[in-house]
Structure formats: C-alpha cells, structure tokens
VMD Tcl script that draws the C-alpha trace (Angstrom):
set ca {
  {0.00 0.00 0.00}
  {0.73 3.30 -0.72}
  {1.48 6.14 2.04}
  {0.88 9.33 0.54}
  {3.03 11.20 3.11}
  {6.42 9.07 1.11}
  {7.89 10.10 -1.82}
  {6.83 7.19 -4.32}
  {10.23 7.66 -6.16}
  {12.62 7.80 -2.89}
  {10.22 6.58 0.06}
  {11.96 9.83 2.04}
  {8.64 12.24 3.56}
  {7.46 14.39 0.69}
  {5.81 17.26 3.32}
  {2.57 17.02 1.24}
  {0.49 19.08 3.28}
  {-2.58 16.93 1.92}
  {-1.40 14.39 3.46}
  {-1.21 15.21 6.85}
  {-4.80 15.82 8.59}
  {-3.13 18.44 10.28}
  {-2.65 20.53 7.46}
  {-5.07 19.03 4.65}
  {-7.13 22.26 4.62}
  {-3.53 24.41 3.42}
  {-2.34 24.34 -0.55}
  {0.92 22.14 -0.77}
  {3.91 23.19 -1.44}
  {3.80 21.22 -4.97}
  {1.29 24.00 -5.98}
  {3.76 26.58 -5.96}
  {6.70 24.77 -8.24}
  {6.28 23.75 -11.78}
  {7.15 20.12 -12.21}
  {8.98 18.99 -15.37}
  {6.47 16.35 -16.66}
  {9.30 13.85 -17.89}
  {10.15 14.25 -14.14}
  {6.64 12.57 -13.61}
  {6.64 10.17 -16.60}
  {9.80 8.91 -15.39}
  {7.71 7.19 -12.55}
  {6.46 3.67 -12.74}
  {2.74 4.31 -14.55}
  {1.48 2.55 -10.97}
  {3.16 5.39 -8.75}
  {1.79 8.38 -10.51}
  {-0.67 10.20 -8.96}
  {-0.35 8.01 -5.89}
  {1.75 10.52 -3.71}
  {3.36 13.64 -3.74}
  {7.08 13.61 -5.19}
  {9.58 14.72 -2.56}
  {11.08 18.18 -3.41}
  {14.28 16.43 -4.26}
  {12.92 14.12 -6.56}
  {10.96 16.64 -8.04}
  {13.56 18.65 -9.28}
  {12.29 21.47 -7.89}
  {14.43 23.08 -4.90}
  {15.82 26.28 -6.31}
  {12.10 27.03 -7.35}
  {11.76 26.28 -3.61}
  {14.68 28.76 -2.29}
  {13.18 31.39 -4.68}
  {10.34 31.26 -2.80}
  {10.88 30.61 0.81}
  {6.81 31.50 1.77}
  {6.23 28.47 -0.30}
  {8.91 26.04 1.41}
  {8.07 23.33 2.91}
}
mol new
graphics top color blue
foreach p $ca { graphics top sphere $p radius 0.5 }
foreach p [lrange $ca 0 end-1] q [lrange $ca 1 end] { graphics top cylinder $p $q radius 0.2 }
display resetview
C-alpha cells in the first residue's frame, strides 16, 4: 500500500500538506513549483498520482529557495 506522506520515487517524507490531517485544509507546497512532466513520466505508470514527489525528486528546490513563503 501506498502512504501518501512518502515520496513514491525515494520513500523519504514528501511534506505534502494533503497528506497530513493536520494541514489538509492548506495548498501544498507542490502547488507553488512547476514540475517537469518527464520528471513525472519517469515514474512507474502505478506510482503516478499516488503521492506527492519529494522536493528532491521533483527537481524542484531552487524554485523552492526562490520562494521561501512556499517552502516546505
């Protein structure tokens, strides 16, 4: 089974804010990066759209550092 709070590429926490009850009602920090999609099709078809990406795997942390608000 799937946990949605692990990275589906890595298994490290991804910090999806969905994720967590705690914070499910806040935007993600995935909302504020753009995510190159051959970053995504690079995943097994089974693990996409399963979980949230770490920001690592994702490519995306000097968006992330350009935009410390948005960090997660």
């Amino acid at each position: 089974m799937n946990d949605p709070s692990l990275c589906p590429a890595c298994g490290a926490r991804n910090d999806c804010a969905l994720a967590d009850p705690r914070t499910a009602d806040r935007p993600c920090w995935c909302y504020s990066v753009s995510i190159d999609r051959a970053v995504l099709e690079a995943l097994p078809a089974e693990l996409r759209n399963a979980a949230c990406l770490c920001p690592r795997c994702a490519q995306v942390d000097e968006q992330l550092k350009q935009a410390p608000s948005s960090a997660p």
